[in-house]
C-alpha positions, 0 to 999 in steps of 0.5 A: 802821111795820105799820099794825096796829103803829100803832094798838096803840102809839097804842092802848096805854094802852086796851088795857092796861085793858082787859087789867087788867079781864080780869086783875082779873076773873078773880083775882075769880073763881079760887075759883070757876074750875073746876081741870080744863077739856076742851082745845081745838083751834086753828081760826085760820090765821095772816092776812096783815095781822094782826087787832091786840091788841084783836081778838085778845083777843077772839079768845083769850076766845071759844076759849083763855080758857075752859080756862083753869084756876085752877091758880093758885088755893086748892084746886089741890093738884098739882105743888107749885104756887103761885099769884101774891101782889099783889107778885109779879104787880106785879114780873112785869108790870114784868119784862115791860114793861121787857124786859131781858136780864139778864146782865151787872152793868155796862158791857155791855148793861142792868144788870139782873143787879144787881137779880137780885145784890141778890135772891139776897142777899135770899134768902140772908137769908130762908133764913138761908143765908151769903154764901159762895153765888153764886146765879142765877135759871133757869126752873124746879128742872130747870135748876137742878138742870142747873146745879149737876149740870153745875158737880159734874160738873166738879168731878168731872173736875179730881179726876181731872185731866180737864176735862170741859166741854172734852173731855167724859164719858169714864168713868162718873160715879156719882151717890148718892141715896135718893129722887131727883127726875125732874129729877135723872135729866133731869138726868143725861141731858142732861149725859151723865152717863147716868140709869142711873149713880145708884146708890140708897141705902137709906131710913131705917125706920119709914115714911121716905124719908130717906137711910140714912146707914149704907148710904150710908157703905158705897156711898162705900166700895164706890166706892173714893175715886171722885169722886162726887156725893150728892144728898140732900132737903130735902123728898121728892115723896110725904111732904116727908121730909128728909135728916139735914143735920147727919150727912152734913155730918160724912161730908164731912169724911171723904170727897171729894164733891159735896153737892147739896141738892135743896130746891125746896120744901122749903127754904122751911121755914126761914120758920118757927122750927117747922120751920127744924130740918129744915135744920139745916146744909144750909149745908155743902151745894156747891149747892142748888135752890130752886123760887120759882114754888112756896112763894114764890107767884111766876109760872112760870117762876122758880127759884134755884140756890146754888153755893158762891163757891169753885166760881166757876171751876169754873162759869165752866169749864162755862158760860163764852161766850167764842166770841163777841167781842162778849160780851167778856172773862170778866175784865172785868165779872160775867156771867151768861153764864158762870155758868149755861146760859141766855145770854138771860133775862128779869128772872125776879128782879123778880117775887121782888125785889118779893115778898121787899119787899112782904111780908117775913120775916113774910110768908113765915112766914105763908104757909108756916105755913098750908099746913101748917096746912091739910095737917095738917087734911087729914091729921087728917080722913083718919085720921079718916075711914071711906073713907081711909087715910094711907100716910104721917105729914102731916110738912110740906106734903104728904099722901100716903093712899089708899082705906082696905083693900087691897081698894078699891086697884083704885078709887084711880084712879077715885076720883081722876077723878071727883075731879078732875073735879069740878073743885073740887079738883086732887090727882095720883097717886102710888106709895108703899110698894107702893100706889096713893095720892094726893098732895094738896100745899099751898103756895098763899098763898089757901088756907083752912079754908073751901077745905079744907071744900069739898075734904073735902066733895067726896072723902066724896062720891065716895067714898061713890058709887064704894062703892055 
């Protein structure tokens, strides 16, 4: 054995605490840590011998660990992002430790894949979604978008009597949506599907980012029985606005089409019996994404999607692994190597397997109730206040404002540098009803009154400083 090899095995144990320590330090100090960091540049070539663990630790510390962000911590408002709960850094650490590639649930290779079967079961039931769904684990809502895309677009094709994972796009595909994720356009172009084919649908009036659902009605009809697919929200990127579930439930009992539910963090409303409303008869839906690294506070990279069992074939037709003997048969055993894109994967489904246990139905209620809590808080201050402005009512997680009068629209993006410079608080720019705005998003587990006051302190200060 590589002598460095030897003495980090015989070494291990010390080398673990020490990396505890270091772990354990800085979850100590992540209200402190700053949420923007300069970068830096890499300066060590690679050394023939090696240096070993405890050297390279070191090393990390003195030139990668300072620009390491709390982007994991409480006033991180950006990109929906979440911050890993006690359980889930304990489910994650493990996933790495015992280094399973989950695919199938018996027979062949490790039996991994049961635990991610006994979690997605775990998730049906926090959602209050049936049984009638066969789910997985993907790295993030983009591949979980790809996933139920990809599996629609088959669909697509056997009502046309083609098989498309086989023979590939030869027409044009429409995709319906009113307010379509980046993924989904991604998306889109990587299945060949083409991200010009979405056809966009008028949004509801009165401030609102929902399907029209009269304008939908009359799209369907332009296309003339084509096979289609709809995407519709379960909480939109700038205001968490969600789709009218119940109404296009009842359009597919009229019309031919693939629903997908793209609800990566929206989904998580069902937690609470105040907001559980907003999903009402999203079970009708042929698929769903749903992002766990974010409301679910587990580590990136960790997302699910649901697709209806009766689309089992028509996923095994698009991600099926059949050209290698040594995988075996389709027929003989479960595998998710014919259900979803990635062959090889990490036990993405401990870190959640552990959250869901650890904390429960309660738990995650708690969570989300107080996220909306805090943007509630955030919204009622901006209304409020004399520097700001909200472009869009506080419906959930998000707030979506701006600088208050047209005239200060010009300093939005100063305002918001200075802001995030200050490195007490994170927001991202947005574009919303013809304005520049700014978008805070709440769904980190930490989050309290205390960090809102820092965050309002903090954005009266600059705004008051770009005004003079």
């Amino acid at each position: 054995m590589h002598q460095q090899l030897a003495d980090d095995l015989a070494n291990i144990e010390s080398l673990l605490e020490v990396v505890k320590l270091q772990g354990l330090d800085y979850l100590g100090q992540l209200s402190q840590r700053p949420t923007i960091a300069a970068t830096v540049e890499q300066t060590h070539n690679l050394s023939d011998e090696g240096i070993g663990t405890l050297r390279a630790l070191e090393l990390f510390n003195s030139q990668f660990e300072p620009v390491i962000i709390s982007s994991s911590g409480p006033r991180y408002l950006g990109f929906v992002t979440g911050g890993s709960t006690p359980a889930a850094i304990a489910g994650d650490w493990l996933a790495s430790i015992y280094d399973q590639n989950t695919q199938a649930t018996n027979g062949q290779g490790d039996n991994s894949a049961i635990i991610e079967k006994a979690t997605i079961n775990l998730l049906l039931e926090l959602f209050g979604l049936p049984k009638t769904f066969l789910g997985g684990f993907v790295t993030g809502a983009t591949m979980s978008n790809f996933t139920c895309l990809a599996t629609a677009r088959q669909w697509a094709g056997k009502c046309q009597g083609r098989n498309i994972s086989q023979s590939g796009i030869s027409q044009n595909l429409h995709v319906l949506s009113a307010n379509a994720h980046s993924s989904i356009l991604k998306s889109m172009s990587m299945l060949g599907i083409g991200s010009a084919n979405i056809l966009k649908v008028g949004t509801e009036e009165g401030n609102r980012e929902s399907i029209d659902l009269m304008d939908l009605e009359n799209k369907v009809k332009l296309l003339k029985e084509q096979p289609f697919i709809l995407v519709s929200s379960a909480g939109t990127v700038n205001t968490v606005d969600f789709d009218n579930f119940k109404a296009i439930a009842a359009l597919k009992s009229k019309y031919s089409f693939w629903w997908h539910i793209d609800a990566a963090f929206g989904a998580f409303a069902t937690c609470s019996p105040y907001y559980r409303h907003l999903l009402d008869g999203w079970e009708n839906a042929d698929s769903i994404t749903i992002d766990c690294h974010k409301w679910l506070n587990v580590p990136y990279e960790n997302a699910v999607f649901f697709i209806k069992t009766y689309h089992q074939d028509l996923q095994v037709e698009t991600f099926q692994n059949s050209n290698a003997p040594y995988l075996g048969s389709l027929t003989d055993q479960f595998s998710y190597l014919n259900f979803l894109p990635e062959n090889s994967r990490r036990l993405k489904a401990l870190p959640v397997w552990f959250s869901l246990m650890a904390y429960g139905k309660k738990g995650f209620r708690a969570i989300v109730e107080n996220s909306v809590d805090m943007a509630r808080r955030l919204g009622e201050f901006i209304f409020l206040s004399e520097q700001f402005a909200l472009l869009a009512p506080v419906r959930l997680n998000n707030v979506c404002f701006t600088l208050k009068n047209d005239k200060n629209q010009e300093l939005v993006s100063v305002f918001l540098e200075q802001l995030n410079g200050t490195g007490k608080v994170f927001m991202t720019p947005t574009f919303y009803n013809g304005k520049k705005g700014i978008r805070a998003s709440f769904v980190n587990w930490r989050t309290s009154v205390h960090d809102l006051e820092i965050i309002t302190t903090t954005m009266i200060s600059i705004a008051r400083s770009i005004n003079n």
